[in-house]
C-alpha positions as CSV (number, residue, x, y, z in Angstrom):
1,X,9.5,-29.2,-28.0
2,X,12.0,-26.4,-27.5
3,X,12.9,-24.7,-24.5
4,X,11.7,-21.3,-23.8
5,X,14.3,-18.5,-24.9
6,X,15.5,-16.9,-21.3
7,X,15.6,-13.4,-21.0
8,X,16.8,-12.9,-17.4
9,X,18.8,-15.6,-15.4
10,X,19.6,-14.4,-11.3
11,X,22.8,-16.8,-9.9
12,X,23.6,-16.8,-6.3
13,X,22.5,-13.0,-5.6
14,X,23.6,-12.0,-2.3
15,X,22.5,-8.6,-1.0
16,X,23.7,-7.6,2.7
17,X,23.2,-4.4,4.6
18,X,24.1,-3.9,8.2
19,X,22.3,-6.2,10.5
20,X,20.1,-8.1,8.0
21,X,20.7,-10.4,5.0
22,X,18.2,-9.1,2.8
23,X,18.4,-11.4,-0.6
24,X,20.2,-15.0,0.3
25,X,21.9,-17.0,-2.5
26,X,18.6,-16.3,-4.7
27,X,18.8,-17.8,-8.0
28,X,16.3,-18.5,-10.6
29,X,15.4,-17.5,-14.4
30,X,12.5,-15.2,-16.2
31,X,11.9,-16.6,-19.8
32,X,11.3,-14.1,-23.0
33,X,7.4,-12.9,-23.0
34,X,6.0,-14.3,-19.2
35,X,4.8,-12.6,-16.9
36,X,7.3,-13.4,-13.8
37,X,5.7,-12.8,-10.0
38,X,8.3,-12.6,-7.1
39,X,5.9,-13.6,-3.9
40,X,6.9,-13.3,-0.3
41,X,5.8,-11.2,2.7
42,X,6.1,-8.0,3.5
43,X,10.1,-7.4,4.3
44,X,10.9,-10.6,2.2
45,X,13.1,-9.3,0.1
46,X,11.4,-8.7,-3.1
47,X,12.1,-5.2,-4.1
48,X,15.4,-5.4,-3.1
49,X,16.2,-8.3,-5.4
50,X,14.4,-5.7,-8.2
51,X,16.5,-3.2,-7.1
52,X,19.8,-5.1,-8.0
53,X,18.7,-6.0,-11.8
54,X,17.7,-2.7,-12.1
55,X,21.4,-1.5,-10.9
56,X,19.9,0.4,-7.8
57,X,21.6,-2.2,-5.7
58,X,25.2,-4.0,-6.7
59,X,24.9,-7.3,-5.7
60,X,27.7,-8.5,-2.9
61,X,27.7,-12.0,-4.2
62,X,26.3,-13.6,-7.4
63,X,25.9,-13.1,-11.4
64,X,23.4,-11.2,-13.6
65,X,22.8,-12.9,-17.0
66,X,20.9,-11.1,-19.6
67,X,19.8,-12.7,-23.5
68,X,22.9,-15.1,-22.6
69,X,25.9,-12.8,-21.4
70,X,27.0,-11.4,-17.9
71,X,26.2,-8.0,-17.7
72,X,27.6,-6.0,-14.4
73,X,24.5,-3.6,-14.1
74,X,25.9,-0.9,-11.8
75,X,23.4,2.0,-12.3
76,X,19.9,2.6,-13.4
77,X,21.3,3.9,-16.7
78,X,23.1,0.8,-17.4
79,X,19.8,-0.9,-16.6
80,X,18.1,1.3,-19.5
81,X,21.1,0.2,-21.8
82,X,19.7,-3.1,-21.3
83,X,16.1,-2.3,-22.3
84,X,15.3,-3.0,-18.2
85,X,12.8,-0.7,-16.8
86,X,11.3,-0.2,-13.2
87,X,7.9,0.9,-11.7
88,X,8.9,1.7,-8.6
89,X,6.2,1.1,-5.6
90,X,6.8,4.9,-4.8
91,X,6.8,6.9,-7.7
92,X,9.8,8.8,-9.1
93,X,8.3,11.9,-10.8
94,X,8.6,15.8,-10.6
95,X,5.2,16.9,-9.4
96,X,4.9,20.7,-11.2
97,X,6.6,18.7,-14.6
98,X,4.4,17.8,-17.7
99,X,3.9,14.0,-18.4
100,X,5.7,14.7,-21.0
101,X,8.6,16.4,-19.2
102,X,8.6,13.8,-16.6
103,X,9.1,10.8,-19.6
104,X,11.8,12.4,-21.7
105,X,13.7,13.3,-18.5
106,X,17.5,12.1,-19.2
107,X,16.5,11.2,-22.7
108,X,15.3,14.4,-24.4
109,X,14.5,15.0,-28.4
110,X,17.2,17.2,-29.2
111,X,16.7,19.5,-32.2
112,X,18.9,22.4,-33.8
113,X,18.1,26.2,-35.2
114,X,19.6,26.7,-38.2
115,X,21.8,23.8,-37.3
116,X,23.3,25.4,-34.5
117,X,21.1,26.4,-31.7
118,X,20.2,23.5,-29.2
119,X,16.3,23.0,-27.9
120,X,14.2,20.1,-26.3
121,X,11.7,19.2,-29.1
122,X,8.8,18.6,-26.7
123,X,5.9,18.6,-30.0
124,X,7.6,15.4,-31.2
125,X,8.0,13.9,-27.9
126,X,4.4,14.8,-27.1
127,X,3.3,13.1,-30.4
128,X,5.2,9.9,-29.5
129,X,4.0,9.9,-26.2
130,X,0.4,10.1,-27.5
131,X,1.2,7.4,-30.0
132,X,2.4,5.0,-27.3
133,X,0.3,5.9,-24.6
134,X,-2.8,4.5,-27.3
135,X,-1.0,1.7,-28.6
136,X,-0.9,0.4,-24.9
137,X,-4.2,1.3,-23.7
138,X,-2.2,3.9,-21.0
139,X,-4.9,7.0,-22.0
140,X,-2.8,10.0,-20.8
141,X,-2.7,13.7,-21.8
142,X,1.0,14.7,-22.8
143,X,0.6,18.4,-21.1
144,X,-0.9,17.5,-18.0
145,X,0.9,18.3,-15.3
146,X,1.7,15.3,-12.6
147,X,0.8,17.2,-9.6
148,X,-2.8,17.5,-11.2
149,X,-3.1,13.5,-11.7
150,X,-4.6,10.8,-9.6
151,X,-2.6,7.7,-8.4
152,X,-3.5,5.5,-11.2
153,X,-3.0,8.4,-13.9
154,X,0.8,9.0,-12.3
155,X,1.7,5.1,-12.4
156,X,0.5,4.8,-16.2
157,X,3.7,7.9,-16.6
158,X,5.7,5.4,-15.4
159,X,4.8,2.6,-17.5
160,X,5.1,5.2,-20.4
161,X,8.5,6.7,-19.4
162,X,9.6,2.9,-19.6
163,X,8.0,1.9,-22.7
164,X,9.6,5.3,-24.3
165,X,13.2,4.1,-23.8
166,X,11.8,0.7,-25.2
167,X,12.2,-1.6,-22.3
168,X,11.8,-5.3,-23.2
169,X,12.0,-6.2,-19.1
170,X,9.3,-4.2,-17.4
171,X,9.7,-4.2,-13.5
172,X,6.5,-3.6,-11.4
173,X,7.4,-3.2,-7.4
174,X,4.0,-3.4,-5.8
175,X,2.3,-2.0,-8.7
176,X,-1.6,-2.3,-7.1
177,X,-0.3,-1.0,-3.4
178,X,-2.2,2.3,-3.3
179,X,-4.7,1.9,-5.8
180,X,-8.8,1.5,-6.2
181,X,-10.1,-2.3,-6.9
182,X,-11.5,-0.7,-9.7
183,X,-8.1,0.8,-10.7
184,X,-6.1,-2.7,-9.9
185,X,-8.6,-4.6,-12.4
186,X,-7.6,-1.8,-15.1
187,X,-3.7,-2.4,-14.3
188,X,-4.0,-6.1,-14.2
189,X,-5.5,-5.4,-17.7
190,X,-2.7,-3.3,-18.8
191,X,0.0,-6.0,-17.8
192,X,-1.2,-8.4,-20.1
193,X,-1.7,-6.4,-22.7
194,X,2.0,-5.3,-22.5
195,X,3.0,-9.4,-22.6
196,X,0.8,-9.7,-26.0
197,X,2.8,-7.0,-27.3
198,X,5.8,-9.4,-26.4
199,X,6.7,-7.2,-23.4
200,X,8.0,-9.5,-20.3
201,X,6.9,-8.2,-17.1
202,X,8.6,-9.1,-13.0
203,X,5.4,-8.3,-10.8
204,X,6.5,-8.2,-7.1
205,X,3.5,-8.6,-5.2
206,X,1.7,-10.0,-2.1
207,X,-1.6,-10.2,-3.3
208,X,-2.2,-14.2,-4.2
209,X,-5.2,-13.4,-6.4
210,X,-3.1,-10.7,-8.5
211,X,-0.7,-13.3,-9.3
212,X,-2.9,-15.9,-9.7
213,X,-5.5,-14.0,-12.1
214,X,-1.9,-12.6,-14.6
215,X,1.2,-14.5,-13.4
216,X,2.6,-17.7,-15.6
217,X,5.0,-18.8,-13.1
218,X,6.4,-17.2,-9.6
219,X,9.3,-17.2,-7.6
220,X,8.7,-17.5,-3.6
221,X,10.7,-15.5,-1.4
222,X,11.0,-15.8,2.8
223,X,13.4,-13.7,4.9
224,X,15.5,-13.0,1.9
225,X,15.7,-17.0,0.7
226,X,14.1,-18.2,-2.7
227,X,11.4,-21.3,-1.3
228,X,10.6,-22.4,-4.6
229,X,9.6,-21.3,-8.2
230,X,6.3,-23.1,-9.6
231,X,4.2,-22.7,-12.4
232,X,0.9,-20.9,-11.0
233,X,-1.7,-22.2,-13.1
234,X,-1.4,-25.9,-11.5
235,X,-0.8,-24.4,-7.8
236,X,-3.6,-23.6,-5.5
237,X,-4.2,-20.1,-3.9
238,X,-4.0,-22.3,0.0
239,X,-0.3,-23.1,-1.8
240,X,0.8,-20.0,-1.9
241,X,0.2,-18.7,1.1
242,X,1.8,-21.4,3.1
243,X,5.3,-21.2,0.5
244,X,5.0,-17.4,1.2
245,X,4.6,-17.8,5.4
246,X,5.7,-21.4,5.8
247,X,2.7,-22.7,7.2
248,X,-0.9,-23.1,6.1
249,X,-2.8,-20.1,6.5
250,X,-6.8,-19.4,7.6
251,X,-8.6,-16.7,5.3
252,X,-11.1,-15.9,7.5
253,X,-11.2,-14.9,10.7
254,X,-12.5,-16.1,13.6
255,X,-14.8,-13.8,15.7
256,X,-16.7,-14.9,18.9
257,X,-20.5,-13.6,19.3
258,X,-20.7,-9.9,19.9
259,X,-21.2,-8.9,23.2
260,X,-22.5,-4.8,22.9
261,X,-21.9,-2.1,25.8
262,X,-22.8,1.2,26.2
263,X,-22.6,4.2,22.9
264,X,-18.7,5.4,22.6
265,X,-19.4,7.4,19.6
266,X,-22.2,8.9,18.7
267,X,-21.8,11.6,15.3
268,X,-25.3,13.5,14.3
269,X,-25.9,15.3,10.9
270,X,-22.0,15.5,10.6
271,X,-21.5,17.6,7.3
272,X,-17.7,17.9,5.8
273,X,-16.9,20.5,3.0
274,X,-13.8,20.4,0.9
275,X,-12.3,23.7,-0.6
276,X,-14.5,24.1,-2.8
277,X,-17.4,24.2,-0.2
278,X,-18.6,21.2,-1.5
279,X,-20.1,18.3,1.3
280,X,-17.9,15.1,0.9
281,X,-19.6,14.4,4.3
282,X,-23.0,15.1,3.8
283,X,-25.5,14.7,6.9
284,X,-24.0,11.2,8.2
285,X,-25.2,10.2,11.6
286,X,-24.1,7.1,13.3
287,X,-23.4,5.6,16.3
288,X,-20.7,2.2,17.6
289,X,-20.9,0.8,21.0
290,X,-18.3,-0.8,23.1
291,X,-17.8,-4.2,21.6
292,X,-19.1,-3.4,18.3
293,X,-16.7,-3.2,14.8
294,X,-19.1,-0.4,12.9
295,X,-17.6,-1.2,9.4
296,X,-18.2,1.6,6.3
297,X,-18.3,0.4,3.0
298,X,-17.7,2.0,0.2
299,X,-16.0,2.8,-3.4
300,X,-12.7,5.2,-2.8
301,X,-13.4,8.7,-2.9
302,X,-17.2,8.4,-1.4
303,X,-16.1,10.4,1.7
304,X,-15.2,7.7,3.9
305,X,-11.6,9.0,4.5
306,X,-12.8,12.8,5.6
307,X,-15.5,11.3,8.1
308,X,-12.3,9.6,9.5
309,X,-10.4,12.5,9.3
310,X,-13.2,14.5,11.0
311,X,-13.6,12.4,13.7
312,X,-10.0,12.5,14.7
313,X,-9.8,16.2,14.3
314,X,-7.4,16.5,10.9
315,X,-10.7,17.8,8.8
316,X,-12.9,20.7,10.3
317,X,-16.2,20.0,10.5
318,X,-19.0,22.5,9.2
319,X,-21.9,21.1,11.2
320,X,-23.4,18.2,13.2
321,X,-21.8,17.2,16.3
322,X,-19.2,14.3,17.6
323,X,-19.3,12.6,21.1
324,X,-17.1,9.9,22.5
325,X,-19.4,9.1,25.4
326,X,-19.8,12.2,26.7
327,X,-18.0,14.5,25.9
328,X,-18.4,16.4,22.6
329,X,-15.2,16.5,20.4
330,X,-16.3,18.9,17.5
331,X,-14.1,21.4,18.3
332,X,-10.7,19.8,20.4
333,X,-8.0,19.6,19.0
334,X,-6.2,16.2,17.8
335,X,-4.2,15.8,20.8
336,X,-7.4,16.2,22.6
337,X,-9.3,13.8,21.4
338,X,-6.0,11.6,21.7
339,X,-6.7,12.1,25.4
340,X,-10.2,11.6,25.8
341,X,-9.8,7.9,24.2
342,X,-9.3,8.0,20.2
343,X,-6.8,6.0,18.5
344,X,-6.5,6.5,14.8
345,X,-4.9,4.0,12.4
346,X,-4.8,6.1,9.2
347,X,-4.8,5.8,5.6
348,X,-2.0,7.4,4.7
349,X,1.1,5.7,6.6
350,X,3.9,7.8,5.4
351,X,1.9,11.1,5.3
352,X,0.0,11.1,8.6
353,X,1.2,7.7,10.4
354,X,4.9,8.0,10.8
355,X,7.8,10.0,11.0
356,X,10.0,8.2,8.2
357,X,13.3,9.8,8.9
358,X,12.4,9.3,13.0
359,X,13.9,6.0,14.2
360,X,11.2,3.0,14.9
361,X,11.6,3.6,18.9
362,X,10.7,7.1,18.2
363,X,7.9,6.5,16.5
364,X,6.7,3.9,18.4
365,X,6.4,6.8,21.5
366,X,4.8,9.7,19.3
367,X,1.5,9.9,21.2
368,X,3.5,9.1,24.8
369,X,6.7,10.7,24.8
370,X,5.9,13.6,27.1
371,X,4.9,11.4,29.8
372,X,6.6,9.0,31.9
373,X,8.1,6.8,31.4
374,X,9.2,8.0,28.3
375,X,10.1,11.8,30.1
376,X,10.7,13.1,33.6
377,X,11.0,16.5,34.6
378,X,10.3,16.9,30.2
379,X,13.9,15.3,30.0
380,X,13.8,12.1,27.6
381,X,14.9,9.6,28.6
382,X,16.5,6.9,26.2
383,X,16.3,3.5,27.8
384,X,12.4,3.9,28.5
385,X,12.2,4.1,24.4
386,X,14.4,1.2,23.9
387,X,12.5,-0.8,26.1
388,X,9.1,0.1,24.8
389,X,10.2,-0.9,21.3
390,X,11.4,-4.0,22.0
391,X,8.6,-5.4,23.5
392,X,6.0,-4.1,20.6
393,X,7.9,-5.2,18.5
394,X,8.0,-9.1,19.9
395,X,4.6,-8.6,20.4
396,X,3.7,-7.2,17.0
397,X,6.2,-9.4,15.3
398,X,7.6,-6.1,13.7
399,X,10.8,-6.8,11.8
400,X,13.3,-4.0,11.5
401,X,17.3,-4.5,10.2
402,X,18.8,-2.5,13.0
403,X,15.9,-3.0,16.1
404,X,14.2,-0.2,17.5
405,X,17.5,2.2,16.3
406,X,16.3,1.8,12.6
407,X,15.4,4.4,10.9
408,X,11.9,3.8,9.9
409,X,11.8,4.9,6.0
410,X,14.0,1.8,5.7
411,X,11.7,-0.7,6.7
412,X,9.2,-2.7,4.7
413,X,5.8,-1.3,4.2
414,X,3.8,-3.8,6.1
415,X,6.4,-3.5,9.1
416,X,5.8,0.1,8.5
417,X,2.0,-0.4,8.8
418,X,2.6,-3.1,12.0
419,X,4.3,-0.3,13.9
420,X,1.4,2.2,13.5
421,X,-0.8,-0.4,14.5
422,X,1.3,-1.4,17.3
423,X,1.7,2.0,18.8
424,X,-2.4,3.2,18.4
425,X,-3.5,-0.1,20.0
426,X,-0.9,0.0,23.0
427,X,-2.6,3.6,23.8
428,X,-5.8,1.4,25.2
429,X,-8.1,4.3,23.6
430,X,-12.1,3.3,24.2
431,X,-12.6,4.3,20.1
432,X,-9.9,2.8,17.7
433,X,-10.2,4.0,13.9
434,X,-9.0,1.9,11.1
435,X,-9.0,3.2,7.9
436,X,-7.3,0.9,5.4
437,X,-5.4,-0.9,7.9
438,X,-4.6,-4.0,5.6
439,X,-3.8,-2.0,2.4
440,X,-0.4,-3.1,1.0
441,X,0.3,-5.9,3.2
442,X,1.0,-9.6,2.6
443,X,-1.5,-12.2,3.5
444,X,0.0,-13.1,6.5
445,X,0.2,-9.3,8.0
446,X,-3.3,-9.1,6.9
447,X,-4.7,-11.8,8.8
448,X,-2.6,-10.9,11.9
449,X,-4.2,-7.4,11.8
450,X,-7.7,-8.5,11.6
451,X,-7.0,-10.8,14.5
452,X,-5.9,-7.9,16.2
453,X,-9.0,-6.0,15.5
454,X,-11.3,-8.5,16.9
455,X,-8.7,-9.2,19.9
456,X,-9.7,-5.1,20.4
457,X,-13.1,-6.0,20.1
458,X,-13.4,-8.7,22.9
459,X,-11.5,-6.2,25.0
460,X,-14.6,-4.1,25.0
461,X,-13.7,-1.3,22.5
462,X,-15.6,0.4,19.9
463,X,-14.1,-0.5,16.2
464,X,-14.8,2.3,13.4
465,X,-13.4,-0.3,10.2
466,X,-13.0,1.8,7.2
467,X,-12.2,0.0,4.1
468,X,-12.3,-0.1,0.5
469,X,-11.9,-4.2,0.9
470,X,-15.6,-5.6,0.8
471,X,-14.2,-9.1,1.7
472,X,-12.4,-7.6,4.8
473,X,-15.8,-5.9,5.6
474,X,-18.2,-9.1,5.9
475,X,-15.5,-10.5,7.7
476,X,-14.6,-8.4,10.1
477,X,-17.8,-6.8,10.7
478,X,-20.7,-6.6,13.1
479,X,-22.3,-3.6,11.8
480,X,-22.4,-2.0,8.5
481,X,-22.2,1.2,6.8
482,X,-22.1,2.0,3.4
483,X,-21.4,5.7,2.1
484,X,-22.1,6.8,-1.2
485,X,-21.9,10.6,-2.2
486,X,-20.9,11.7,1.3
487,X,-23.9,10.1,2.3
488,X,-24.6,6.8,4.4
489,X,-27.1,5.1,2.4
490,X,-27.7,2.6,4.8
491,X,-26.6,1.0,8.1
492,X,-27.5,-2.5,8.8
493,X,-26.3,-5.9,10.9
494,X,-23.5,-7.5,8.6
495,X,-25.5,-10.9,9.4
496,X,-28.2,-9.2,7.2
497,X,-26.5,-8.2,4.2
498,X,-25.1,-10.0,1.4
499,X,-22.0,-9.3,-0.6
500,X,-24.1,-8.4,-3.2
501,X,-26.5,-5.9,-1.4
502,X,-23.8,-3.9,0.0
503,X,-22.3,-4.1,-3.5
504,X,-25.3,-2.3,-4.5
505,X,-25.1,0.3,-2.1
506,X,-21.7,1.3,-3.1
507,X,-22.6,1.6,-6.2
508,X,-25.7,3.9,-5.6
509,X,-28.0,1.8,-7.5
510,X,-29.8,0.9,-4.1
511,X,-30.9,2.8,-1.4
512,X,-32.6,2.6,1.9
């Protein structure tokens, strides 16, 4: 039998910046038509070894080998020169540009009037892109503009803009990371449809059952070093976890029985209305008691996110009323309700959570700063910041190349995500809201999360879980929700419902 052609072959890639080695002497090889998966935590490494074959990145140390020869890839463009394209986790598009502006970008259809005259001949381009976007299954209009076009639509451009320039190495850097289960299961879909078209595809994920439902082999990644490269289909989910976090890992989580106290929050015929005056919360009434993780259920775009929102002050209510014990919050502001006992975990890290071009100690002291000992007299004072961040993030175990001094759009995602957490739960609110807390981070930040949930839990505080996740639901939950239509079809002990059941619920094909 012959061996497999090799497409791609990584020797002794080095990749330094100040104060952190962030790829190690990483060397291993991606054969012609696979589907390549580079595993490893959050912080691990991956995208920045994606970022040097893609010529984001010069390597310090090692060699690039492509179809056989050396290649020095010192730029993007010379990545495009060798049919190498990226998906980058955070998209690279012109929001008020067409689709089809945004894919011939750099590479436009010239044409000439009368043979002299220059102009972009966008009605070919559109065609082609039409043609390719059905040949692939990637369903996009041409004219649409990107500002106008979900998530999942935006990341198919992407595909598209690299299968215009004819890329034979597609890149995907946490392709799934802010996407619908329903949406992942359509990109999974994609994927392998590009490797029967004899596409080879690097998927950099963290998501074991991604890699283990598309991947043919994957590399392992930790703190930068490459653990091992094994062929997926004989290695075990448990496996991979413990290459990816060097130990064996637990995927549930342990909860002691639930010990209730008094109503923290009580909402009553809360209604929501977006622009259009239309509810996306639509007479929800609920209540979660000290002790209690209230979990709502639900498929994205359900209102889940806006009853969040609402709570916390960032969407105005229409009607219905909010209480945290006593005290009605329909009408404070967010810094308010901050001080009467809500801490908010949100959705949307870089939007709401964080301030990416603040440094991590800053950030770490948003809700705190103006009060000692982070200020005197309204005088900042340094040290107390330093201080602070150190010892959230031992406790935390957030990782960060330059300490608390680094700025935070430089960190990993999931460190990103660890710092919010870190900073909400350190405020010792009576309510803490989660929404999506786990989304985009490795198994091992995941688990550590959850444990922190029901660590918040035995302390005594109400728990509002909002997550797309149905698996982290059952497990984390004592109590369940489940919103369909801006409505709360149903609210029931988790110990009552089956996976199935609440399945139904989201789906609106069962009601109470």
């Amino acid at each position: 039998m012959s061996e497999p052609e090799l497409l791609l072959e990584l020797h002794n890639i080095t990749k330094r910046f100040p104060g952190v080695v962030a790829n190690d002497d990483v060397s291993f090889s991606v054969r012609k038509g696979e589907i390549f998966a580079l595993l490893g935590e959050n912080g691990a490494g991956k995208s920045t070894l994606a970022s040097v074959v893609f010529g984001m990145y010069e390597p310090d140390e090692g060699r690039i080998v492509m179809r056989g020869k050396e290649v020095h890839v010192a730029s993007p463009n010379e990545a495009v020169a060798l049919d190498i394209g990226m998906v980058h986790q955070h998209f690279k598009l012109i929001s008020n540009y067409t689709v089809a502006e945004n894919i011939v970008l750099g590479d436009e259809p010239m044409k000439r009037i009368a043979g002299v005259m220059p102009f972009v001949d966008m009605k070919h381009a559109e065609e082609r892109i039409a043609q390719l976007s059905s040949d692939y299954g990637l369903e996009v209009d041409p004219r649409a503009v990107i500002e106008d076009l979900g998530v999942s639509m935006q990341q198919r451009v992407e595909i598209l803009k690299m299968l215009y320039r004819d890329a034979e190495l597609l890149i995907f850097d946490e392709p799934t990371a802010m996407l619908t289960p329903q949406e992942v299961e359509r990109l999974l879909g994609i994927i392998k449809n590009l490797q029967r078209e004899g596409k080879t595809v690097i998927l950099i994920t963290h998501k074991l059952e991604e890699i283990k439902q598309v991947a043919d082999r994957c590399a392992v990644l930790a703190r930068g070093k490459l653990v091992d490269v094994l062929d997926v289909a004989d290695t075990s989910t448990a496996e991979l976890a413990a290459k990816m976090v060097g130990h064996e890992i637990s995927f549930s989580t342990e909860k002691p029985a639930a010990d209730f106290g008094e109503v923290v929050l009580q909402v009553e015929g809360l209604r929501v209305e977006d622009i259009n005056r239309f509810p996306v919360v639509d007479d929800v009434s609920f209540s979660v008691r000290a002790g209690e993780i209230f979990a709502v259920a639900g498929v994205s775009g359900n209102g889940q996110t806006e009853l969040a929102d609402a709570i916390y002050g960032l969407a105005r209510i229409k009607s219905g009323s909010i209480k945290l014990r006593d005290v009605d919050l329909s009408h404070l502001s967010v810094r308010q309700r901050s001080l009467e006992g809500i801490s908010y975990i949100p959705e949307d890290r870089h939007g709401v959570g964080l301030i990416l071009d603040f440094m991590l100690e800053q950030n770490l002291c948003l809700k705190s700063y103006y009060h000692a000992p982070f200020s005197k007299y309204s005088i900042l004072d340094p040290a107390a910041f330093e201080k602070h961040a150190d010892r959230l993030m031992e406790g935390y175990d957030i990782r960060a190349g330059r300490g608390p001094r680094t700025v935070t759009r430089d960190m990993s995602g999931g460190n990103q995500q660890k710092a919010i957490v870190a900073r909400e739960v350190e405020l010792d609110a009576d309510l803490l809201i989660f929404v999506q807390p786990t989304r985009g981070l490795d198994i091992g930040a995941t688990m550590a999360i959850r444990k922190r949930i029901v660590a918040e839990r035995a302390r005594g505080k109400a728990i509002l879980l909002i997550s797309l996740e149905l698996d982290e639901v059952m497990d984390l939950a004592d109590t369940v929700g489940v919103m369909y239509g801006g409505r709360m079809l149903t609210i029931a002990p988790a110990a009552k419902l089956s996976r199935f059941e609440v399945g139904e619920y989201m789906m609106g094909v069962k009601r109470s």
